[in-house]
TORRONU-882242 format. One record per residue (C-alpha): residue in three letters; x, y, z. Coordinates in steps of 0.1 Angstrom, whole numbers, plus 5000, padded with zeros to 4 digits. Layout:
<nodes>
alaXYZ ...
</nodes>
This chain:
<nodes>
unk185528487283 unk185628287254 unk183528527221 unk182428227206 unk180028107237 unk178628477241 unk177428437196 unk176328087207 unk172727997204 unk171127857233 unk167927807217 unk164827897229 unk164227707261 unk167527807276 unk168127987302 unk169928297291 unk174128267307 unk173028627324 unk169828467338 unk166928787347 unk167228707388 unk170828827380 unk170029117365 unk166829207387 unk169129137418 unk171429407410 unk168829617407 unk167629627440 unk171329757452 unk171530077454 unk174930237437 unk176530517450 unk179430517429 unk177130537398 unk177630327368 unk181330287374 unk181030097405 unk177929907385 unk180329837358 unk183229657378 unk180729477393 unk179029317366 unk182429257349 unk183929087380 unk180728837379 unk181428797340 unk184828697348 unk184228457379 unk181228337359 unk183128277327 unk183627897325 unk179827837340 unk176927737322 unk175228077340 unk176628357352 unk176328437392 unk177528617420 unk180128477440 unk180228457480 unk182928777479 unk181028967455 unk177728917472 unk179629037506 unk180129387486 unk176929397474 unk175229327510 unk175929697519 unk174329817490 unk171129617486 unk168429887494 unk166029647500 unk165729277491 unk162429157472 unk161228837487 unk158128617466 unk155928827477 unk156129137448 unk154929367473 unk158329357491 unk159729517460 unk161429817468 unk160030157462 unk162030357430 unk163630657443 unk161730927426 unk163231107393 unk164331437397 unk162331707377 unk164231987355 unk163332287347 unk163132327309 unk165932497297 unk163932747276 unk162932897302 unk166333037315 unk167133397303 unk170733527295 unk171033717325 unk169733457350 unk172033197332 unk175033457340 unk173933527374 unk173933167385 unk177433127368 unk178933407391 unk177133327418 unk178732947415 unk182133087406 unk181532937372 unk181732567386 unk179132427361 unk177932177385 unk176932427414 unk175332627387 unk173432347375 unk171832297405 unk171032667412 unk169532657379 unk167232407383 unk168732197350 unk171331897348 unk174831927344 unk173831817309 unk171432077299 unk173432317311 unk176632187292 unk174432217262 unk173432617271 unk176632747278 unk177932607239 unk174832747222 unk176033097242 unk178433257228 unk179733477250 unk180833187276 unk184532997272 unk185732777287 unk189032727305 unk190532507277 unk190032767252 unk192033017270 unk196033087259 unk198833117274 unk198633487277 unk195233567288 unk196033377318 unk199533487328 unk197533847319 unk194533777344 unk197133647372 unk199033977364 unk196234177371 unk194933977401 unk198334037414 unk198233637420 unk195533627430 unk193833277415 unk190433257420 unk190233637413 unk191933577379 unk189533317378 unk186433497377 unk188033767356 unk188733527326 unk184633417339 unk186233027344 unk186132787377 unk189432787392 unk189332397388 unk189032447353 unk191732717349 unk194132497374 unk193632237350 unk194332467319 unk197632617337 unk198532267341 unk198032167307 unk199832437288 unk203232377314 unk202632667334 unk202832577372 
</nodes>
């Protein structure tokens, strides 16, 4: 798309080139693929849109977006669709050292599972396990702690795995990373 017609000044009376009905119509799809599949969407209308005077969706993008619409608003604004409700989080104050731990083992140290058996997001939770200090991750392992824990576990993976208190995703990827497979 040409820079110099996105800096261009349409003046006030314009319709913006992403008119509102765009943006409110893609709102009302719902997107299971989160933002990335948002993301390719809106730059495939930027890109079949780019020599219009306004950006819109075209017949084959439209098709896609027919399975997602969740609902479409009509005129009347009481056919808007409902928002989903937001999901409420415990506050992470309130989680103790041990509990933190004991949703850890309990999840095999899979930070997502945990997460959810906290009560937090994935986010929160990334930010409790840096301000603890007695939780590493798989990327700060070496080369000999793990070839150590597999020793021990007698090969066993996921066993090592909970020794060195990691996911066995995470160490898979660490293995992987330092040459080790």
């Amino acid at each position: 798309m040409n820079e110099e017609r996105l800096l261009d000044d349409r003046g006030p009376h314009r319709e913006p080139w992403w008119p509102a009905r765009l943006v409110a119509r893609l709102t009302l799809c719902d997107w299971p693929g989160n933002v990335r599949e948002l993301r390719n969407v809106v730059r495939r209308i930027a890109m079949e849109s780019s020599d219009l005077e306004q950006a819109r969706i075209s017949p084959a993008v439209e098709q896609g977006l027919a399975a997602s619409v969740v609902q479409e608003r009509q005129n009347d604004p009481a056919e808007r669709p409902t928002p989903r409700p937001r999901t409420v989080y415990r506050p992470v104050a309130d989680i103790a050292e041990d509990e933190l731990f004991g949703a850890l083992r309990a999840s095999h140290w899979n930070l997502a599972d945990a997460a959810a058996r906290l009560g937090v997001s994935r986010t929160s939770l990334y930010s409790l396990v840096e301000r603890h200090g007695g939780i590493r991750k798989a990327s700060d392992l070496s080369r000999e702690e793990i070839a150590d824990a597999l020793e021990r576990a007698g090969g066993d993976f996921d066993a090592a795995a909970d020794q060195l208190r990691v996911s066995p995703h995470g160490l898979k990827i660490r293995k992987t990373g330092l040459g080790m497979d």
